[in-house]
N, C-alpha and C positions, 0 to 999 in steps of 0.2 A: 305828719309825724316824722316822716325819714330826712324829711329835710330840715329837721331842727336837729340832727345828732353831730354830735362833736365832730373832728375831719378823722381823730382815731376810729370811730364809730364806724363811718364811712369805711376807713381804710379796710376793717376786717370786713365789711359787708360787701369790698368788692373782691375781697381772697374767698370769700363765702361763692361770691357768682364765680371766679374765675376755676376754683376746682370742681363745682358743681358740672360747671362747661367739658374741662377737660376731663373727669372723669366719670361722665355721664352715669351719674349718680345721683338723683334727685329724692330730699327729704320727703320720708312716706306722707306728713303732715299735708306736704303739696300738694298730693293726689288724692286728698278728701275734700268735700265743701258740706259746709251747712247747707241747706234747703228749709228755706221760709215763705210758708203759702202768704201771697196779697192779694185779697180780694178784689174782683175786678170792680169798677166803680157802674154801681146803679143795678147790680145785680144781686141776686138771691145770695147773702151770704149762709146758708145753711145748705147748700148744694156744692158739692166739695167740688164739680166741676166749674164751677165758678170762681175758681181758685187761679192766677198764675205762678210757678214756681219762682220764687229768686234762688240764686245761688252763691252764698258767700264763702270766697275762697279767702286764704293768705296773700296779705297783699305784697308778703317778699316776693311768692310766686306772681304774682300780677307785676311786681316792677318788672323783674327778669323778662317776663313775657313780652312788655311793651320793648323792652331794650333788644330784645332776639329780632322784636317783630322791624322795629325801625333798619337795623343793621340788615336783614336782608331784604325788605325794600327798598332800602338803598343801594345794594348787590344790584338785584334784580331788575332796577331799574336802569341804570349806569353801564349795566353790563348789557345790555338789551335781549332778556330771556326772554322776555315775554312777547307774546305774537302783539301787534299793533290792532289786533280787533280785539283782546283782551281788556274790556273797560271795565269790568265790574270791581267796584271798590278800590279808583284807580282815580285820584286826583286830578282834575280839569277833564276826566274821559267818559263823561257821564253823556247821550246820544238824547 
């Protein structure tokens, strides 16, 4: 969906991220999610533990997140913060 919006579209959706950044000020909308029970497969669905949670958040918040997330693993990595026995969830560093 975000990738079909006109480049005006875009333009304000990155003044949207860039004050959200600088004034560390994030939409309350963000910091809610849906919760939608899925039943696990082959189990009792009348036993509510048999439920797993999803959690459907906004997906402005999901972009922004993936874009924080890249920009400082690419920091992180470049800059070399991180200890070299630090593999978990670390691209080619799986033992």
């Amino acid at each position: 969906m975000i990738k079909h919006l006109s480049s005006s579209s875009l333009q304000n959706l990155l003044h949207l991220y860039n004050r959200i950044w600088h004034e560390h000020c994030f939409p309350s909308s963000w910091q809610q999610a849906i919760i939608i029970p899925i039943p696990k497969p082959g189990k009792d669905p009348s036993n509510p533990l048999n439920y797993r949670p999803i959690a459907l958040t906004n997906c402005l918040c999901k972009l922004m997140e993936k874009m924080v997330n890249r920009r400082l693993v690419y920091y992180l990595e470049h800059n070399k913060v991180l200890s070299p026995f630090q593999s978990g969830f670390r691209p080619g560093r799986c033992y």
